[in-house]
N, C-alpha and C positions, 0 to 999 in steps of 0.2 A: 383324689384327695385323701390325705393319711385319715384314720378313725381317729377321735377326740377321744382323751385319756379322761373320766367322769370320775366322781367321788360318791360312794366307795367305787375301789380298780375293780373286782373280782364281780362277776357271775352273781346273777342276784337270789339264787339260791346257795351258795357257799357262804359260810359264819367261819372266817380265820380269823378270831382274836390275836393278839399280845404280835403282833408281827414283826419278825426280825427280819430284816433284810439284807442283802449282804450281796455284792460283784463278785461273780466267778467268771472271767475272760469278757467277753461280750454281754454278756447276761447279768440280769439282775432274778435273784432267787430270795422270793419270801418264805421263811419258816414261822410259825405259830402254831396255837394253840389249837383246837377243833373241833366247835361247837355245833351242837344241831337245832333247826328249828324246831320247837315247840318241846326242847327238852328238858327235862325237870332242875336239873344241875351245869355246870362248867363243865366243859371239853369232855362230854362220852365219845365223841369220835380219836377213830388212830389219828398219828400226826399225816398230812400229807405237803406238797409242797406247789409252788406255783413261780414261773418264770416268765419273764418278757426280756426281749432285745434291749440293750441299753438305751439304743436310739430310736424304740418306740413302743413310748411304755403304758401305750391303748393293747396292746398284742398279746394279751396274758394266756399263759399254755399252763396246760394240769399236769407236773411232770408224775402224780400218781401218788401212793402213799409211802412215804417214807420209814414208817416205824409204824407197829400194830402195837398195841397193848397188852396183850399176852405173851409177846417175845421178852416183857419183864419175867425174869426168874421168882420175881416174887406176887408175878401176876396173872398165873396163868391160866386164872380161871375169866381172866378180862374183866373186873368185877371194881377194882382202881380206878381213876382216871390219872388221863395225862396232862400236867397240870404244863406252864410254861416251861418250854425247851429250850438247849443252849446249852449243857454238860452237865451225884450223892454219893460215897456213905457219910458224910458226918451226920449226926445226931441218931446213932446208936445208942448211947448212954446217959444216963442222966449229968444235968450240968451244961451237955453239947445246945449250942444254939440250933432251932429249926431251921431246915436246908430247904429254903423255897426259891425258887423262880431264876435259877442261876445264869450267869454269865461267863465268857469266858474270853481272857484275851492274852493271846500269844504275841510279845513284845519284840520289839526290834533287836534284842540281844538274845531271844530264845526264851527269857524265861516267860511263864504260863500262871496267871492270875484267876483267880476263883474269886467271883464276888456275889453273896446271895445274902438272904434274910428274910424278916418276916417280923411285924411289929404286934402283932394282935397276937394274945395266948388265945391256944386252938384245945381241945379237949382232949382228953388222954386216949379216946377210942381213935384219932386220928393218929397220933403219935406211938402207936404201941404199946400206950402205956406209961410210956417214958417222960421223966420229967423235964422239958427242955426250959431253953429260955429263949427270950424275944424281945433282947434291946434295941434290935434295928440292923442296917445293912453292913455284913463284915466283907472283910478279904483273904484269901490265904493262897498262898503260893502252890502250885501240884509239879510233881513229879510228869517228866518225862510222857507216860506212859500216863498220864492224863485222870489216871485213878489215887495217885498217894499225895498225900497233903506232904508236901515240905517245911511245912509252918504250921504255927498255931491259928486257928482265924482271929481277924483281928477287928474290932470294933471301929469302923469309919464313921457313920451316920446313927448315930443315937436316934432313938425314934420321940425321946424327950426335947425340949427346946435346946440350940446350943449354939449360941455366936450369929453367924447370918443364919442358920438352918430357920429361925425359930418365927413359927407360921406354915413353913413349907418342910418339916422333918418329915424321915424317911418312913414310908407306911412295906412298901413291897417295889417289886417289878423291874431290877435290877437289868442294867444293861450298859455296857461301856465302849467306849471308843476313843483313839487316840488320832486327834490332829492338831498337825501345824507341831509335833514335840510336846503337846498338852493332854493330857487324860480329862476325856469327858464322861462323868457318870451322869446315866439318864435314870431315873427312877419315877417312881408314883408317890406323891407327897399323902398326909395324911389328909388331905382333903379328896383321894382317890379320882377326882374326875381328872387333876394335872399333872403331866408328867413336867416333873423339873429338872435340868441340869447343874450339877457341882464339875469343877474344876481343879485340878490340880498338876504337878507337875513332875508328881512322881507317882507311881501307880498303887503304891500303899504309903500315901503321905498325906499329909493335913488338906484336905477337899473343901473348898469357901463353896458356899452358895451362888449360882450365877441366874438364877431367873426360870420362869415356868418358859417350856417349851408348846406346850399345846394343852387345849382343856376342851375336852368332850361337851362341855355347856358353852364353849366361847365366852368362858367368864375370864376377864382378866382382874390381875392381882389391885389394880386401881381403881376399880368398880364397886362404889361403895353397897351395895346392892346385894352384893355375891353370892350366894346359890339362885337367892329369889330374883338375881338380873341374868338368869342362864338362860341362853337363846336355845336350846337345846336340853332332851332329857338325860340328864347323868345319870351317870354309875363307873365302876371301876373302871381305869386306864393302864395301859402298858402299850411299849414297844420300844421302837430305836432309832437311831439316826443311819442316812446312809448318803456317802458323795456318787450322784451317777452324771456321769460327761459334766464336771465340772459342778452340780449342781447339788447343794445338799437340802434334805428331806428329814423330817420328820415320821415316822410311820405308828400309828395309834387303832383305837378301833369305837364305833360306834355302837349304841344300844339300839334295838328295834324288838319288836313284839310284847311291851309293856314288859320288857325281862332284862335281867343280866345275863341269860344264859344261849342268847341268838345273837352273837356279835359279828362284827365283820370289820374287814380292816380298810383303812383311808390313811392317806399320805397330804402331806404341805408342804411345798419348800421353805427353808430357812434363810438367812440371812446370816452368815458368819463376820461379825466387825474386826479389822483392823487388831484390836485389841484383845481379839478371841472373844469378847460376848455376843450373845447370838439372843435376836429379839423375840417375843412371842409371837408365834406364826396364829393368823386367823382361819376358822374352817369357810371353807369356798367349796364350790360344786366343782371345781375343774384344777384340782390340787397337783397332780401330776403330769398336767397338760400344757405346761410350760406358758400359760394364759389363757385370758378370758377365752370362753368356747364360745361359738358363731353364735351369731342372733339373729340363727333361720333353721330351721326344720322342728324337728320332734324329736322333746327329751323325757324321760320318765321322771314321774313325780318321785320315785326313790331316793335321785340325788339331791335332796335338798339336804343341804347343809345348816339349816333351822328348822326348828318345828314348833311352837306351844301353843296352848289353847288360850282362850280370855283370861283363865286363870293364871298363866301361865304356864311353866312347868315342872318339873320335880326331880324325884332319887328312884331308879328304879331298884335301887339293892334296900328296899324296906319288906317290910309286913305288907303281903297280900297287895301288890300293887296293879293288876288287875283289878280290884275291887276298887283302893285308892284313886284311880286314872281312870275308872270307866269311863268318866264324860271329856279326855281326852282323845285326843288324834292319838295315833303309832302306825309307824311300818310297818307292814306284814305279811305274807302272799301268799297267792293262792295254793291250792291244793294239789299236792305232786298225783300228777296222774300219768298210770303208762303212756308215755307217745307227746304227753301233752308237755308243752311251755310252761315251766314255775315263773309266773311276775310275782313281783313284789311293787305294792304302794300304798300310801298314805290311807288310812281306815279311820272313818269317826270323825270327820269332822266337823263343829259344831260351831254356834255361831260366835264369831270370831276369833278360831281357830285360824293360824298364818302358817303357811311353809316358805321359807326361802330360800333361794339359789344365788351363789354369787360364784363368778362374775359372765357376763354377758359383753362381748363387743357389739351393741347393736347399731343400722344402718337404715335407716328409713322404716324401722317399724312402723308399720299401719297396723296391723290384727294380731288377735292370740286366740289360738283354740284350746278346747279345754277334753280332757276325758273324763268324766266323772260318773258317777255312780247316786241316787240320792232320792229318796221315797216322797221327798217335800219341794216344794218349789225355794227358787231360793237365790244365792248372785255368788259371782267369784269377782272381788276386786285385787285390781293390781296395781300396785305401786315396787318405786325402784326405791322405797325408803323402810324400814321396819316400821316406822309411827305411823305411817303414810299420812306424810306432811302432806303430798298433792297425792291424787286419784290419776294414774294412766289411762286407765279404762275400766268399766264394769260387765260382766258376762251373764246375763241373766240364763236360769238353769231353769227348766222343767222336770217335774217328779218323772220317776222311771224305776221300774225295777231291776234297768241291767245297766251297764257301762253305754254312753252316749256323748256325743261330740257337739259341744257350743262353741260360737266365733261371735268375739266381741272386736270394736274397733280402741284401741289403744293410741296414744299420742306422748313420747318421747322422745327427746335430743339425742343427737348422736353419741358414740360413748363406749363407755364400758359401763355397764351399770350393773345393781341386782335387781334380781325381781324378786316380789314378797305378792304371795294371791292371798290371798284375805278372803274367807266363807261367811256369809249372811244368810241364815236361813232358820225355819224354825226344827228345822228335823237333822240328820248327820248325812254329812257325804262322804263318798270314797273318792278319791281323785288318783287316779292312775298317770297321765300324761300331760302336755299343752306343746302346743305348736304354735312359734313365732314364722309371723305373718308379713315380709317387707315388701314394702310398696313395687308397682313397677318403675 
């Protein structure tokens, strides 16, 4: 039986933010950003890169590091980071727009497109000194030779309100694709947890708004609620879209360790209409798996694709959000030791704290085992609804001080379902795994 593609793809101790993907022959190759756990700032790692077979895209290989950070001439003390990848000089001088998160696309007639920007003014010790500007996302044409501008850049995406933009203007995270004869720019809106797509039909021509592509909280643009309705902890977003064997995808990245700066990346498929717009893709445990994953063995509590506590949940790019979130749940794992396995899972759980996983094909579920962790006595409930309109089952837990395995009995229709475990307890628990259980 092939492996099951899980969400996130990569290695549960690898943090690849802003992930760009991209088909080279057979192969599908992610490039990003390269975060570390438990590190103070954005991307202190070199760039490296990571590939899978088109046709099966559970089989991820570490093709190794691609770029170090001191092979910058103006970095050679490694002392910079490396911020999103994809092709600078502009903003040498004062006047010049700030050159962040660039993009690059080589057109069907040869000529070569530069689209970057950046909406937030940054401090002069970042800039050199120099005094830039920061109206939003531009474009300018390069030379040959991939280093000279042939153009002026040119202001696409104003970071102010402007026609459909306005609600979803351009914040950062610049990345573009052409299909079907259409230019699609994917960017980070200024509500940074969504990436949204603009449209147009020439590659430096007037771009309409076409709709959010994917939101790190699973907030959608209809949801009157919106931050405080996010099934998930936000913070910044970036990535890109990519077609593999027919199929297009989304590629984004997730927060874990109460931080912005331990990301890792997840993919959704998309839905391109007819008309060229393309609907907001939902987060699911089994995004590159081409559907629901079996509803029999043992998955790790890492792939949930929800998480919040009673309270709900939050922003992790604020003031001290450790502090803020202490009486929340976060992913996080254990401690690298020579020889030993890094897991990664859900820490803090507390009462009424839920994780979710979607989607499940299940089949005669009868039982769910549970791994958890947890000093108080206490219960894991399950349902296949976020409110848990009905109760599947409940898993009662006894205190412990190490990781330990409960089996409740469960009762669900056949299906494709989610499941949502829901903690009852007076104390926190750590929940490492659960193993669905079908009948004989």
């Amino acid at each position: 039986m092939k492996k099951q593609c899980l969400n996130p793809f990569l290695p549960a101790n690898e943090y690849v933010p802003d992930p760009e993907p991209h088909v080279f022959g057979d192969r599908v190759y992610v490039y990003g950003s390269h975060d570390r756990f438990g590190a103070p700032m954005f991307c202190v790692n070199d760039y490296v890169c990571w590939s899978a077979p088109a046709d099966n895209l559970a089989d991820w290989r570490y093709e190794g590091v691609i770029y170090r950070k001191k092979q910058d001439p103006k970095n050679r003390a490694g002392l910079l980071l490396l911020f999103a990848p994809d092709g600078h000089i502009w903003g040498t001088k004062k006047g010049d727009s700030f050159a962040f998160d660039p993009a690059v696309l080589t057109d069907d007639d040869g000529r070569i497109w530069l689209y970057s920007g950046f909406a937030t003014e940054l401090p002069a010790i970042v800039t050199g000194g120099k005094k830039l500007t920061y109206a939003g996302g531009e474009v300018a044409e390069l030379s040959a030779d991939m280093k000279t501008l042939k153009s002026e850049p040119k202001l696409l995406f104003p970071q102010k309100g402007k026609g459909s933009f306005q609600n979803h203007e351009f914040f950062e995270a610049s990345s573009i694709r052409k299909i079907n004869g259409r230019y699609y720019f994917v960017y980070s809106s200024r509500h940074n947890h969504e990436l949204c797509y603009a449209i147009s039909d020439t590659p430096d021509g007037d771009f309409r708004f076409g709709g959010t592509l994917v939101s790190n909280g699973d907030i959608f643009p209809e949801t009157v609620q919106g931050e405080k309705g996010a099934r998930n902890y936000i913070g910044n977003n970036h990535g890109g879209m990519c077609c593999i064997q027919g199929q297009w995808y989304i590629f984004y990245h997730r927060h874990t360790n109460r931080s912005s700066y331990s990301r890792q990346a997840c993919a959704q498929p998309l839905a391109i209409e007819a008309d060229g717009t393309i609907g907001q893709a939902e987060l699911t445990s089994c995004g590159l798996n081409g559907g629901p994953l079996l509803g029999r063995g043992w998955y790790e509590a890492r792939i949930c694709c929800h998480l919040w506590s009673r309270e709900g949940t939050g922003r992790y790019d604020c003031r001290f959000p450790k502090i803020r979130f202490r009486k929340h749940p976060f992913l996080t794992q254990s401690r690298s030791k020579p020889g030993k396995k890094v897991w990664q899972y859900i820490k803090n759980m507390r009462d009424g704290s839920t994780a979710g996983y979607k989607y499940f094909r299940t089949e005669n579920l009868k039982a769910v085992e549970v791994e958890v962790r947890t000093r108080t006595a206490g219960k894991m409930e399950i349902s296949d609804t976020p409110e848990f309109e009905r109760t599947a089952g409940v898993i009662e837990i006894k205190p412990s001080g190490k990781f330990e395995r409960y089996r409740g009995k469960v009762s669900l229709e056949d299906g494709v379902r989610a499941l949502y475990f829901r903690y009852r307890g007076s104390g926190a628990c750590d929940f490492r795994a659960f193993r669905l259980i079908p009948g004989p």
